[in-house]
TIMAR-216101 format. One line per field, with one value per residue: residue number from 1; residue in one letter; x, y, z of N, C-alpha, C, O in turn. Coordinates in steps of 0.2 Angstrom, whole numbers, plus 5000, padded with zeros to 4 digits. Example, Ala and Ser with C-alpha at 12.3 -4.5 7.8 and 13.67 -1.06 7.14 Angstrom:
// TIMAR-216101
i = c(1_2)
aa = c(A_S)
n_px = c(5066_5064)
n_py = c(4972_4989)
n_pz = c(5039_5035)
ca_px = c(5062_5068)
ca_py = c(4978_4995)
ca_pz = c(5039_5036)
c_px = c(5066_5064)
c_py = c(4984_5000)
c_pz = c(5039_5039)
o_px = c(5071_5067)
o_py = c(4983_5006)
o_pz = c(5042_5040)
This chain:
// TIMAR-216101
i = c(1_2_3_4_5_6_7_8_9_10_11_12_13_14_15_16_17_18_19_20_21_22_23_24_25_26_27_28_29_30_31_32_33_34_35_36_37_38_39_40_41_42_43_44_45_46_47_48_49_50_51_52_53_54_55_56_57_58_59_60_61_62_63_64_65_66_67_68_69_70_71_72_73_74_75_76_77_78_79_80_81_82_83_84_85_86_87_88_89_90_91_92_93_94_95_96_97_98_99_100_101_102_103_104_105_106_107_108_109_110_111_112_113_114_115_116_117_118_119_120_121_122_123_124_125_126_127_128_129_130_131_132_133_134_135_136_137_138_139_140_141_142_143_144_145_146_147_148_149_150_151_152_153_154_155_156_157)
aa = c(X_X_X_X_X_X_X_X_X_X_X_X_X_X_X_X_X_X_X_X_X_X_X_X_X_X_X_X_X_X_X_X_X_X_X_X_X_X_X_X_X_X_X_X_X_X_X_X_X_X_X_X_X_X_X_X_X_X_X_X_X_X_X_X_X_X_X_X_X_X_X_X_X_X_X_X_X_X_X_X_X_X_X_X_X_X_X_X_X_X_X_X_X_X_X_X_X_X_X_X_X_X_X_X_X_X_X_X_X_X_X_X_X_X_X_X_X_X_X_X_X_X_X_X_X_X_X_X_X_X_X_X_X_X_X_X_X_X_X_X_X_X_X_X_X_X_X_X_X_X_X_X_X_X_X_X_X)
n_px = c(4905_4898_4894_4905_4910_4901_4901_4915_4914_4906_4913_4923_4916_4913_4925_4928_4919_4920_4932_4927_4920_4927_4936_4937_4949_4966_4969_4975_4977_4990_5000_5001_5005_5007_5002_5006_5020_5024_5018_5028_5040_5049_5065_5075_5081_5072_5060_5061_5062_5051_5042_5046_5043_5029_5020_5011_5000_4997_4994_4984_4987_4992_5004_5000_5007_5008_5001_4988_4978_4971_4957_4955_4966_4967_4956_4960_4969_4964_4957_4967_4972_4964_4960_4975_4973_4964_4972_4982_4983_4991_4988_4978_4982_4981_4966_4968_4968_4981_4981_4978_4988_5000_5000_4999_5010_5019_5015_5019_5032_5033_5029_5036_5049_5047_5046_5034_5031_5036_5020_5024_5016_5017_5028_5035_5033_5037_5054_5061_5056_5059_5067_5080_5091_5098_5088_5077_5082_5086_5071_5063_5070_5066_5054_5057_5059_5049_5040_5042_5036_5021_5021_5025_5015_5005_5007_5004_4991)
n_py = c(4795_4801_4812_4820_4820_4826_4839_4842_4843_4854_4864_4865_4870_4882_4888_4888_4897_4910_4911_4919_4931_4945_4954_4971_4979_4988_5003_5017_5028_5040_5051_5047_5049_5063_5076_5071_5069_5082_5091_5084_5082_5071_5065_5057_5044_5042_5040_5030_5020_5020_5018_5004_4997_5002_5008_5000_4997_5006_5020_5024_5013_5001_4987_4973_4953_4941_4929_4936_4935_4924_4916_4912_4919_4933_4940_4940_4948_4962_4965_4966_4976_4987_4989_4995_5007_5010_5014_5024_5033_5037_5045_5050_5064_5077_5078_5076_5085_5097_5093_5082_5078_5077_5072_5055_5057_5055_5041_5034_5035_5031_5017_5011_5012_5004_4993_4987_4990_4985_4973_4959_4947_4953_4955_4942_4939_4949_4955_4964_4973_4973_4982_4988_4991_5005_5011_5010_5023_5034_5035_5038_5049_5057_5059_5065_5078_5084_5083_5096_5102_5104_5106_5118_5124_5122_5126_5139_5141)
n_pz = c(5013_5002_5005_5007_4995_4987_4993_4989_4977_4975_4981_4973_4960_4965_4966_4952_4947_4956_4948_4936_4940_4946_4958_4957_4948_4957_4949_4941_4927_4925_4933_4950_4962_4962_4971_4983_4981_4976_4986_4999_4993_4992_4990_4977_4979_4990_4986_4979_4986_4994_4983_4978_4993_4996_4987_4981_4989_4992_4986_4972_4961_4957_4956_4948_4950_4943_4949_4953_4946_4949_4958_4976_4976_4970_4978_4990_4988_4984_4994_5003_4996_4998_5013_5015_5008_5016_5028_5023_5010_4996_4985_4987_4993_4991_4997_5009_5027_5035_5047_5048_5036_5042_5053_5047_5040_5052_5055_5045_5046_5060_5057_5049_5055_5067_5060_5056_5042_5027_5027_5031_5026_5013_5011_5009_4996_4989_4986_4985_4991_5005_5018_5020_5036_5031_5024_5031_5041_5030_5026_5039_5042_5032_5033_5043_5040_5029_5037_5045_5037_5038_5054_5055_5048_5057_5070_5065_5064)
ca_px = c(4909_4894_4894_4912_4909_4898_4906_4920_4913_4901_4921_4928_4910_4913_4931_4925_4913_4927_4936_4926_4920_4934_4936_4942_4957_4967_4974_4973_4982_4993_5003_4993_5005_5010_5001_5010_5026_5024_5021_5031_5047_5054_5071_5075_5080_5067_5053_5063_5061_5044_5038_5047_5040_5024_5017_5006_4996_4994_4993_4980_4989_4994_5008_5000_5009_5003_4994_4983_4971_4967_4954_4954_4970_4961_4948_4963_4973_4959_4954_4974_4976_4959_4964_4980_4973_4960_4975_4985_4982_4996_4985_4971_4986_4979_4961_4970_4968_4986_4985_4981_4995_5010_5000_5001_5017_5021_5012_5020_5038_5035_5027_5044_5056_5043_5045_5026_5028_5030_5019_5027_5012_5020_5036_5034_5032_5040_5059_5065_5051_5063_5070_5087_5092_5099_5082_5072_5083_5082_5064_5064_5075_5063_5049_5055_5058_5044_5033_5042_5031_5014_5021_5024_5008_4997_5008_5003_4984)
ca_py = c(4797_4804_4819_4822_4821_4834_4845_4844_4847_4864_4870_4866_4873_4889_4891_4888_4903_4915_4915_4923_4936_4946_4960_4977_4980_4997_5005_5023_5031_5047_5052_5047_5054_5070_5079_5069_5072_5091_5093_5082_5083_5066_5061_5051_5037_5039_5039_5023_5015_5020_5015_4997_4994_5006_5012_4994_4994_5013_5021_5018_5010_4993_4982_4966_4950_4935_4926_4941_4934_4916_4917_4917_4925_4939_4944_4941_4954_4965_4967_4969_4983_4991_4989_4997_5011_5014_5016_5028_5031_5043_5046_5057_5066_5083_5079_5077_5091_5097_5089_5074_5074_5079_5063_5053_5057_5053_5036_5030_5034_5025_5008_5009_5011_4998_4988_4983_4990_4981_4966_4951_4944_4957_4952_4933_4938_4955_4953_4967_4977_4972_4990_4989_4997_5010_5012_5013_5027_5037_5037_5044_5058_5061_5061_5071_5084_5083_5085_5100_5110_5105_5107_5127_5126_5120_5132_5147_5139)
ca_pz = c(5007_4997_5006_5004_4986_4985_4997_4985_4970_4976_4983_4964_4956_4968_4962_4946_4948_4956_4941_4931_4945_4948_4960_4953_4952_4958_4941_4939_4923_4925_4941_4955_4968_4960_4975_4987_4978_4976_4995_5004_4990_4993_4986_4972_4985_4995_4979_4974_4992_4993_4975_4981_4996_5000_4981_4978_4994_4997_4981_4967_4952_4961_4951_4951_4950_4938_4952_4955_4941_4952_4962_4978_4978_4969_4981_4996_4986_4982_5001_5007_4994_5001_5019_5014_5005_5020_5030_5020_5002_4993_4978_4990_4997_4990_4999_5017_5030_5035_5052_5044_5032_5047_5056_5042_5040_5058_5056_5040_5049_5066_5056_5046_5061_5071_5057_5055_5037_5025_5029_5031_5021_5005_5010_5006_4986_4986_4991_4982_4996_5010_5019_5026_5042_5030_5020_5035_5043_5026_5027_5044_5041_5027_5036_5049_5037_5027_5042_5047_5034_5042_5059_5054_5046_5061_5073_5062_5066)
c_px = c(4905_4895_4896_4912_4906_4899_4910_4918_4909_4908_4922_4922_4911_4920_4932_4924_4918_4931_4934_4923_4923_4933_4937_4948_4961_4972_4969_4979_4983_4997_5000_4996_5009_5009_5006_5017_5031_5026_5025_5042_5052_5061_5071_5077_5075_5061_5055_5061_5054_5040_5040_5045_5032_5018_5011_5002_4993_4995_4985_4982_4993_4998_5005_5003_5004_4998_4988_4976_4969_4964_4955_4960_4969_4958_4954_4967_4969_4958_4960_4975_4969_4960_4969_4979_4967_4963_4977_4985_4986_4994_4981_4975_4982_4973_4962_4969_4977_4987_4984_4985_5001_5005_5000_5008_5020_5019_5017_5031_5038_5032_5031_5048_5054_5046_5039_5025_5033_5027_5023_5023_5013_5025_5039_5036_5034_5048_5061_5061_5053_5068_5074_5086_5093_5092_5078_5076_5081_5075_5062_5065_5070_5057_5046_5055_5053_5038_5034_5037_5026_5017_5022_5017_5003_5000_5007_4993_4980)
c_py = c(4801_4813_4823_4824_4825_4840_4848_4845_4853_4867_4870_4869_4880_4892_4891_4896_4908_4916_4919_4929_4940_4953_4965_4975_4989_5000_5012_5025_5039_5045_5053_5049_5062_5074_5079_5073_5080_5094_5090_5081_5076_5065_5058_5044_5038_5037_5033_5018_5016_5017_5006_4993_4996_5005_5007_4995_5003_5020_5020_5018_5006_4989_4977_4960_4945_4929_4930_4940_4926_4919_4912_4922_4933_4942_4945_4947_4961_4969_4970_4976_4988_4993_4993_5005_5015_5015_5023_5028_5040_5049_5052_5062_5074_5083_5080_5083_5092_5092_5083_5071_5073_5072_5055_5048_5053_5045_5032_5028_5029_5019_5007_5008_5005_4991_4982_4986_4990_4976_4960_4948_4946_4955_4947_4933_4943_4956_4959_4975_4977_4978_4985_4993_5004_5012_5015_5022_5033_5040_5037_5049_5062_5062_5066_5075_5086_5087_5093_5105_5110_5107_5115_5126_5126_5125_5138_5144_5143)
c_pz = c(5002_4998_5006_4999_4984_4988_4991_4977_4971_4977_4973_4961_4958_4965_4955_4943_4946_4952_4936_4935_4947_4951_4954_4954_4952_4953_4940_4932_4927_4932_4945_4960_4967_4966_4984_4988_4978_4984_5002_5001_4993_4988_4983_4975_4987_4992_4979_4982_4993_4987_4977_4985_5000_4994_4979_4981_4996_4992_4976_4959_4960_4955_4952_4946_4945_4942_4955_4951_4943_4957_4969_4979_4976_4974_4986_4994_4986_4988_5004_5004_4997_5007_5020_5011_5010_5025_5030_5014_4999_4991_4980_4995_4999_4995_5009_5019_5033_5042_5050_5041_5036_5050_5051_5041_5042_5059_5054_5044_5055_5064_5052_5052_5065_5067_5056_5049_5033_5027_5029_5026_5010_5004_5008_4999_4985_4990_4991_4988_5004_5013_5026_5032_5038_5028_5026_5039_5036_5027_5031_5042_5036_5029_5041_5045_5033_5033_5046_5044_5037_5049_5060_5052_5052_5066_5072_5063_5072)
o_px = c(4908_4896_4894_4915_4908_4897_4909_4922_4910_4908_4922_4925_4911_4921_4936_4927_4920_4934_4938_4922_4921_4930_4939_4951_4960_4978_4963_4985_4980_4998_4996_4992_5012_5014_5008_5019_5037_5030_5025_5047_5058_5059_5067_5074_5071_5057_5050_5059_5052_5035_5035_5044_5030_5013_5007_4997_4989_4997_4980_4981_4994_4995_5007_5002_4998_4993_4984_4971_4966_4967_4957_4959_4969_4959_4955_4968_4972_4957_4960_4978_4971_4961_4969_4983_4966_4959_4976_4988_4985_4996_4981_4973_4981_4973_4959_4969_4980_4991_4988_4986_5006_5008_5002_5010_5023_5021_5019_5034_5042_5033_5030_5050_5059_5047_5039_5019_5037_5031_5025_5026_5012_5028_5045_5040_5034_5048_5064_5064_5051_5074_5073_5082_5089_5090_5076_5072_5076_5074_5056_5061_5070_5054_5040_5050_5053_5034_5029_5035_5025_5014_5019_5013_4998_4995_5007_4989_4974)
o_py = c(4805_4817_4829_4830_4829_4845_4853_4848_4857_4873_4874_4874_4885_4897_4894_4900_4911_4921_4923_4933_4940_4957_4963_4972_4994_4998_5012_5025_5043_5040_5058_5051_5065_5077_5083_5077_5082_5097_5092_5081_5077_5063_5053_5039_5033_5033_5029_5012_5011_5013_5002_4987_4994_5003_5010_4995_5005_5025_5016_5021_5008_4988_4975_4960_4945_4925_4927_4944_4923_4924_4906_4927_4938_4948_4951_4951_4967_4975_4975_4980_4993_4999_4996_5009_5021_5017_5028_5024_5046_5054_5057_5064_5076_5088_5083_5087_5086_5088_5079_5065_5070_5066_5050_5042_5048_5042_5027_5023_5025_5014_5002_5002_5001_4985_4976_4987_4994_4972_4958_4947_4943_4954_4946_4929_4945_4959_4961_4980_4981_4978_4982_4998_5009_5017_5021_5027_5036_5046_5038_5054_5068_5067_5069_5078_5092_5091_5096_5111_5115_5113_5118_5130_5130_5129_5143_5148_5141)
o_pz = c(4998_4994_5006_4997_4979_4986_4988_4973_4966_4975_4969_4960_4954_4962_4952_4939_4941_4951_4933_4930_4953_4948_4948_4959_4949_4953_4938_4934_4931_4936_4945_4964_4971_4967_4988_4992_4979_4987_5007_5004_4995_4983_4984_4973_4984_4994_4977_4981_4991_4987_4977_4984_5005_4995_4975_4977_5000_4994_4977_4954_4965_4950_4958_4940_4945_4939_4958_4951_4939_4960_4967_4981_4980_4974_4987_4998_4987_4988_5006_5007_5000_5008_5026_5012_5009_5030_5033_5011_5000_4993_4977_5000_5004_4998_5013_5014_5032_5043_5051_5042_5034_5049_5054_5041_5040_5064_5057_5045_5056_5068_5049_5053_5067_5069_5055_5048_5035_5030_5023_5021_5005_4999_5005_4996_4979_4996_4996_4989_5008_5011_5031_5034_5039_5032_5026_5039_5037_5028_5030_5041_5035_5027_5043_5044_5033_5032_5048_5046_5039_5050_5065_5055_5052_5068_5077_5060_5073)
């Protein structure tokens, strides 16, 4: 039982710790997807479906939640917006090559239709993040068209 006992106080001493430790967090001022915005000209729906369910994890300005200041949830949040951001990040749209933006594009559209985005793990605490049939078709349609500019661009290649 002793050893129990100090198992569990070095865990409670270490959560201690992590509280005052705190990753960063992703918070950029200004319009972080202006580039984005400008070249791919989404819809006031689909900006609003996108800022709902995309703009946390794949952006950099992250809305976070009043549990995002407990540690560990902290670090696990910290790492998914990272993960998420070394997928696809909006923000670095401008530094993209074009054929990486038309594939991109094409990614963000088949892991909406597949529906492997958004997480289930985001979905849990973000209900409002939840894309309808219609939502997801929307964001297709605008993908395709979207992508039609790179796909002229790479054929003039």
């Amino acid at each position: 039982m002793k050893i129990f006992k100090k198992i569990a106080l070095a865990l409670l001493a270490v959560l201690i710790v992590m509280q005052f430790i705190r990753p960063d967090k992703n918070l950029q001022d200004g319009d972080v997807i202006a580039d984005f915005r400008a070249e791919t000209k989404p819809t006031q729906e689909v900006e609003a479906i996108l800022e709902r369910a995309c703009f946390d994890c794949h952006t950099n300005n992250t809305k976070y939640p009043w549990y995002a200041e407990v540690a560990p949830v902290s670090y696990w949040l910290a790492d998914h917006v990272d993960e998420g951001k070394g997928h696809l990040n909006l923000s670095d749209w401008k530094s993209y090559t074009v054929k990486r933006k038309d594939h991109k594009l094409e990614e963000l559209g088949e892991e909406v239709e597949k529906k492997h985005m958004p997480l289930d793990s985001y979905l849990w605490v973000h209900d409002e993040a939840v894309l309808s049939d219609s939502d997801m078709q929307i964001i297709v349609d605008w993908v395709n068209q979207a992508r039609s500019n790179y796909k002229t661009a790479l054929s003039e290649e």
